[in-house]
C-alpha positions as CSV (number, residue, x, y, z in Angstrom):
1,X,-113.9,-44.7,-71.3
2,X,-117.4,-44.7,-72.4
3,X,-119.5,-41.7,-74.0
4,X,-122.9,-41.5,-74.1
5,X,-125.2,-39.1,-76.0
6,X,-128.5,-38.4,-74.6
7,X,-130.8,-36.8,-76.8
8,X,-134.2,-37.7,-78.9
9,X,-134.9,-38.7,-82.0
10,X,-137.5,-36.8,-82.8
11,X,-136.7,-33.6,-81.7
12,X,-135.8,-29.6,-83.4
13,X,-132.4,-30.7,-82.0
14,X,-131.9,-34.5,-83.9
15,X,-130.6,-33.0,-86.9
16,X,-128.0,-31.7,-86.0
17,X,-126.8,-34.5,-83.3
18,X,-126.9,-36.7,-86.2
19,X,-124.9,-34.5,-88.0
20,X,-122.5,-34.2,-84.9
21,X,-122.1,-38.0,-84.8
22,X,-121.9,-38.7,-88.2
23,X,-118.9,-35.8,-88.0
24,X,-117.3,-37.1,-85.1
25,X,-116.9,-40.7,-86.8
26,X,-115.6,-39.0,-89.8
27,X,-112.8,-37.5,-88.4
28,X,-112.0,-40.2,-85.9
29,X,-112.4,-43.5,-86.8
30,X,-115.0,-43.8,-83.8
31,X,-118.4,-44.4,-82.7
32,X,-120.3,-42.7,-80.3
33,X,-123.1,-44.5,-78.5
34,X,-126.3,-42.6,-78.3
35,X,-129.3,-42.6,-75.6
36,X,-133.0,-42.3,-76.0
37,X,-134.4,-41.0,-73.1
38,X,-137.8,-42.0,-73.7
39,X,-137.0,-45.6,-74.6
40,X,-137.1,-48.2,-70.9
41,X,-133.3,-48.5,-71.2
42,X,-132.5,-45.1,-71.8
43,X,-135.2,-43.2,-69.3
44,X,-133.1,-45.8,-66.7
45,X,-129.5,-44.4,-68.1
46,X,-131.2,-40.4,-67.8
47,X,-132.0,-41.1,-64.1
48,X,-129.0,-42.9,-63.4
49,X,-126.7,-39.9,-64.5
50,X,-129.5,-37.3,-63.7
51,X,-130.1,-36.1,-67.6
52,X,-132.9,-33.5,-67.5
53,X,-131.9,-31.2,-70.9
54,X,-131.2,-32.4,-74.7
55,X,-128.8,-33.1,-75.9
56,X,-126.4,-34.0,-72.7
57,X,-123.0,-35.9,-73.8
58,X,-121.9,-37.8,-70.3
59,X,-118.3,-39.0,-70.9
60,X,-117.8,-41.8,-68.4
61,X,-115.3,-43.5,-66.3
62,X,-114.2,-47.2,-66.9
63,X,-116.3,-47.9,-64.1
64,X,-119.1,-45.8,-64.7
65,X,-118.5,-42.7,-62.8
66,X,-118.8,-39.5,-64.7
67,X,-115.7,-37.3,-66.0
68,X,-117.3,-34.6,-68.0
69,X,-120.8,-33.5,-69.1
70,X,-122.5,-31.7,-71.7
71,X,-125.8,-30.0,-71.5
72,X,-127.9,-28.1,-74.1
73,X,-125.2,-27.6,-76.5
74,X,-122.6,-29.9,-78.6
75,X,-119.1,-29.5,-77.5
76,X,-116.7,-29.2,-80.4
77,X,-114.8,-33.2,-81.6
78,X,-111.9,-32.5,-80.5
79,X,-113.5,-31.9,-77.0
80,X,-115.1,-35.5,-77.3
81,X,-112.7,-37.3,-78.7
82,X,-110.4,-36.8,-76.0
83,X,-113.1,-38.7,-74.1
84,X,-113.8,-41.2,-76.4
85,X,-113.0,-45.2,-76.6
């Protein structure tokens, strides 16, 4: 499984992503790979999985279809890292 977080850098809402991240690799050992929308990879990644709202967490299948989403607002860790690699 794969988990992406969608959100930007500079934002009112980077803070405390960061701090969700740097959290969520705390507790479990594990990485979280995260998306910037406004970069060419990451608009192509916001299209692809239809990401309109900051921050969206997209927990994916092995092959790329989507399980779960987040929009707007962090889940708790426990939620994610069920998700997670």
């Amino acid at each position: 499984m794969r988990v992406l977080v969608f959100y930007k850098p500079v934002s009112e809402t980077a803070r405390s992503v960061d701090e969700f991240m740097h959290e969520f690799t705390r507790r479990t050992g594990r990485t979280l790979e995260t998306v910037d929308p406004e970069s060419r990879e990451g608009s192509i990644l916001a299209v692809t999985y239809d990401v309109v709202e900051y921050p969206t967490i997209v927990a994916l299948r092995d092959d790329g279809s989507e399980l779960t989403r987040w929009r707007g607002t962090l889940p708790t860790i426990s939620e994610v890292s069920y998700y997670g690699e």
